[in-house]
N, C-alpha and C positions, 0 to 999 in steps of 0.2 A: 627396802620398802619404806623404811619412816623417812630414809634422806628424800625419798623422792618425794613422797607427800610434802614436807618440809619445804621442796622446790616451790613448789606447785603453790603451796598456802601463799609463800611470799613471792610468786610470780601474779598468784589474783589480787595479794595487797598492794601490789604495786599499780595495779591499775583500778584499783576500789578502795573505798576507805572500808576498816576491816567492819565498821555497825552494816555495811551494803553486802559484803563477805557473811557476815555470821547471818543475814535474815534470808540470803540466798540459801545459804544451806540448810537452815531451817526448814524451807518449801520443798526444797529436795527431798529432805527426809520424811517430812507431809506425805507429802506426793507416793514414795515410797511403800508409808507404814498402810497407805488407803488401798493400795494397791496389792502392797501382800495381805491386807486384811479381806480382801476380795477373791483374792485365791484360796485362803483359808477357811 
């Protein structure tokens, strides 16, 4: 499981610089914490 993640991080730095990488995932997780806080 981590080698894949691993892949994956530097398959999206390869086509983002990682400050484009880390603020996507930030919104992802936004996005996420609002949505199970809606369930909860």
């Amino acid at each position: 499981r981590g080698v894949e993640d691993r892949g994956y991080f530097h398959w999206l730095s390869g086509r983002k610089n990682i400050d484009e990488v880390v603020e996507i995932h930030k919104r992802i997780r936004r996005l996420v914490r609002e949505e199970a806080g809606k369930l909860g």
